[in-house]
C-alpha positions as CSV (number, residue, x, y, z in Angstrom):
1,X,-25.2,-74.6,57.7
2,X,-26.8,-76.4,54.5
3,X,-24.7,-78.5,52.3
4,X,-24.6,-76.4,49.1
5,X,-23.4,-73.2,51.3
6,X,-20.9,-75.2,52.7
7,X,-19.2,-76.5,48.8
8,X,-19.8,-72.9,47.8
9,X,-16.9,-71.4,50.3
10,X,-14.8,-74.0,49.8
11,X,-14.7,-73.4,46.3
12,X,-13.9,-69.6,46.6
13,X,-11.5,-70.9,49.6
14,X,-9.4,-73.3,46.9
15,X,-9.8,-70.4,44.2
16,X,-6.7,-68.6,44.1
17,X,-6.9,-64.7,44.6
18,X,-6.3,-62.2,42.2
19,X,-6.9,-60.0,39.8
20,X,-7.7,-62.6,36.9
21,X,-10.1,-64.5,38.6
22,X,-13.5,-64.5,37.2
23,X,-14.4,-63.2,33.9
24,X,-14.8,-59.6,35.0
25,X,-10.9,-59.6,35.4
26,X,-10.3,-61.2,32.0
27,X,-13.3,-57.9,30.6
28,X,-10.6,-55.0,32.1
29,X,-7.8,-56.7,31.0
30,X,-9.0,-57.1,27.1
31,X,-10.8,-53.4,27.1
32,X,-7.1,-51.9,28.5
33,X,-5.4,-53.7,25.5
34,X,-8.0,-52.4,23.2
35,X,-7.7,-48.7,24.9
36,X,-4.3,-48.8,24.5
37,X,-4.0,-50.4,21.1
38,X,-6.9,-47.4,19.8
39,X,-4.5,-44.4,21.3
40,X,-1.3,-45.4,19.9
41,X,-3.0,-46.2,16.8
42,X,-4.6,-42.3,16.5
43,X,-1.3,-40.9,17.7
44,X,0.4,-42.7,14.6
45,X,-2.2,-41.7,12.4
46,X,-2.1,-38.1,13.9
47,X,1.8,-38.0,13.3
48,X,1.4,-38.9,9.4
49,X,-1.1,-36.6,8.9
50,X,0.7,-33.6,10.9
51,X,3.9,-33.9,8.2
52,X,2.3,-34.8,5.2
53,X,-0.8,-32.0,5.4
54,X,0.3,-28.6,4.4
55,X,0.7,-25.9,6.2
56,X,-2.0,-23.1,6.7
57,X,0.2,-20.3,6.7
58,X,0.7,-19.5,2.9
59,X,3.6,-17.5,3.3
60,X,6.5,-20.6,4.3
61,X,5.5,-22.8,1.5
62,X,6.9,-19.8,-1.1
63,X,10.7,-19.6,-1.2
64,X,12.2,-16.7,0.8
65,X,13.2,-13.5,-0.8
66,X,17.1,-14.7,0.0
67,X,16.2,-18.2,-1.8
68,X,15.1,-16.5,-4.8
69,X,18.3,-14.1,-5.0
70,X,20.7,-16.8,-4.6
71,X,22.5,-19.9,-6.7
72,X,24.5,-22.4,-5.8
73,X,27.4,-24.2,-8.1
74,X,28.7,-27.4,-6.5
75,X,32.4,-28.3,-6.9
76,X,32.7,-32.0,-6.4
77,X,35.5,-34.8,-6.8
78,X,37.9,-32.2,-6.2
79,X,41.2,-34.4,-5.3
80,X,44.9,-32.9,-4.7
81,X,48.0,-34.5,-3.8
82,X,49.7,-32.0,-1.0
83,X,53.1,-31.8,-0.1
84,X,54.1,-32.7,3.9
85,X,57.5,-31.2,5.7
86,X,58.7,-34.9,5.8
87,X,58.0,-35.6,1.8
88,X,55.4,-37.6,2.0
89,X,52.5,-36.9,-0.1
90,X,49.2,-36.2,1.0
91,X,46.0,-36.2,-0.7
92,X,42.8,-33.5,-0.3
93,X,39.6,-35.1,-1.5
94,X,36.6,-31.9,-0.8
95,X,33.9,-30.6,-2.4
96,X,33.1,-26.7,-2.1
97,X,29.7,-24.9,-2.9
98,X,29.9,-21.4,-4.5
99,X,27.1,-19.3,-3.1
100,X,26.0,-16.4,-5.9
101,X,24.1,-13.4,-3.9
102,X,23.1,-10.1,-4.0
103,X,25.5,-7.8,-2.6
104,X,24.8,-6.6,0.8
105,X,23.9,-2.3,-1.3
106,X,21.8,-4.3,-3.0
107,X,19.9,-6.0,0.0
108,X,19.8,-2.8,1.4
109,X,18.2,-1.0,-1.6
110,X,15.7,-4.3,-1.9
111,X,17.0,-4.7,-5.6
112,X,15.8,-8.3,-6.8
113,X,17.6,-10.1,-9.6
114,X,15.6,-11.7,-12.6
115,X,15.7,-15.2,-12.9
116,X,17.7,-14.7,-16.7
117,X,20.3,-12.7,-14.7
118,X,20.5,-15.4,-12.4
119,X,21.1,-17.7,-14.9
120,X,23.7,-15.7,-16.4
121,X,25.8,-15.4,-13.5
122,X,25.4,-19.1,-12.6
123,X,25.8,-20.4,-16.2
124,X,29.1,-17.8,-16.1
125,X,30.8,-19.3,-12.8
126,X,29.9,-22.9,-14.1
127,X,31.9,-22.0,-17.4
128,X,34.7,-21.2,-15.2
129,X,34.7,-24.6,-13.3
130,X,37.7,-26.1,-15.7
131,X,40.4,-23.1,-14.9
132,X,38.6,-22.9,-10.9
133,X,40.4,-26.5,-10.7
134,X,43.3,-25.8,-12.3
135,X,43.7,-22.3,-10.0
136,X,43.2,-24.9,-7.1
137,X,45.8,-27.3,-7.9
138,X,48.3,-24.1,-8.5
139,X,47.2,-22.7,-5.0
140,X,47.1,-26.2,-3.0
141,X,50.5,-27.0,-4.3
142,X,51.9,-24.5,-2.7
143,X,50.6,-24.7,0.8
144,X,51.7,-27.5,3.3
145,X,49.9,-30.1,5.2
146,X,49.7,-28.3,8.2
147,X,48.4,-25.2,6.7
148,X,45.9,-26.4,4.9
149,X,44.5,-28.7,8.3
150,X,44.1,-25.5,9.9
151,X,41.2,-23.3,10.5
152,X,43.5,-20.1,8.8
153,X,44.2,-22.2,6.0
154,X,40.7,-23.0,5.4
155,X,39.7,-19.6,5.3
156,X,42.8,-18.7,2.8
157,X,41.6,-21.0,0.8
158,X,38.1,-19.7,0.8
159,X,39.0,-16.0,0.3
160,X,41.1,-17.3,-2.8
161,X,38.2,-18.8,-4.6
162,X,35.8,-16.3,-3.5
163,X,38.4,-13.6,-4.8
164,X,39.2,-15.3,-8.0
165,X,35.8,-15.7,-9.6
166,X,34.8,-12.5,-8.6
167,X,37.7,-11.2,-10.5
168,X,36.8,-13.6,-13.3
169,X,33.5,-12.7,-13.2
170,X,34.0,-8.7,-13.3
171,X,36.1,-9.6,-16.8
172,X,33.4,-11.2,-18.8
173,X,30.7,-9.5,-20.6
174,X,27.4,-11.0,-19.4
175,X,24.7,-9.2,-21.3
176,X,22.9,-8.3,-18.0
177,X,19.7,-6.9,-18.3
178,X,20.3,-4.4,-15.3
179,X,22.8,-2.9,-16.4
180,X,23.5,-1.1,-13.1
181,X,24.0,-5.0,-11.4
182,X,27.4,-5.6,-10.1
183,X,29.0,-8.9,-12.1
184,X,30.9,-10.2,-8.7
185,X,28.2,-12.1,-7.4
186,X,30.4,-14.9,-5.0
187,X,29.0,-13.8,-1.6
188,X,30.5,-16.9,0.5
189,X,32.6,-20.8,0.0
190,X,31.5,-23.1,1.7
191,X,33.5,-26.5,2.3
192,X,31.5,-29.0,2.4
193,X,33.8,-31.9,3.1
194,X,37.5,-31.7,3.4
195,X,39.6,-34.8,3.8
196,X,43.1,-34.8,4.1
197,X,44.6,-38.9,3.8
């Protein structure tokens, strides 16, 4: 066997085996990185682009028929002090929303509301807010603790709120420009937060 021969397999002999030996090893390892690095990089770009493009479909970027015939009037930083069976006070820190819809003749009929009525109704109930708290502290201070942590007393309490600004409501004159529109417009309460320290 000649010399050189000989050198050449002791080399590969003394070279330890594996898969980065030789620069064809060190090739497939950089080009995987770089394989890797290109499709996490286009599914990041992909996943920006899918929630800031809009839509196609023309029809859920415009507000809902219910969207449009409804208003909201937030009741926050309401906070009671609430009487216990063993005299202790308690307080009620919650906040309520006051849903204004149409009622459910006129979703049946397909009877929109103008935006002016709207703003009536709203501008009405947010008029109101001032005696809406005072109502509540009358109400609260006479339930207990334990009715008002229940699931009855929470739905009292909406039905009285709900009932009282409808009442309200069906007093005042609102200069409505459809006449034939009903002036109890509170369709739901909803409790938003409701803690009781």
């Amino acid at each position: 066997m000649p010399e050189g021969e000989g050198q050449e397999q002791k080399k590969e002999a003394a070279a330890p085996a594996g898969f980065m030996v030789g620069s064809r090893g060190w090739i497939i390892l950089i080009a995987s990185v770089v394989i890797e690095a290109v499709f996490f990089f286009g599914l990041w770009m992909f996943k920006d682009r899918t929630v800031a493009t809009p839509t196609s479909d023309a029809t859920s970027t415009k507000p809902t028929a219910e969207d449009i015939n409804k208003e909201v009037v937030v009741l926050k930083d309401l906070n009671y002090t609430i009487p216990t069976a063993t005299s202790q006070i308690k307080t009620l820190a919650a906040e309520i929303n006051i849903v204004l819809e149409r009622s459910p003749e006129e979703i049946q009929q397909n009877i929109t509301i103008g935006p002016a009525d709207w703003a009536r109704f709203k501008g009405a109930v947010e008029k109101m807010i001032p005696a809406i708290r005072d109502q509540l502290m009358s109400y609260l201070t006479k339930q207990s603790y334990s009715q008002l942590n229940s699931e009855r007393g929470k739905q009292m309490l909406r039905d009285f709120i709900k009932d009282y600004i409808n009442d309200e409501l069906g007093k005042v004159d609102l200069q409505l420009d459809d006449k034939d529109l009903t002036s109890k417009r509170v369709s739901k309460i909803y409790i938003v937060s409701f803690i009781m320290q």
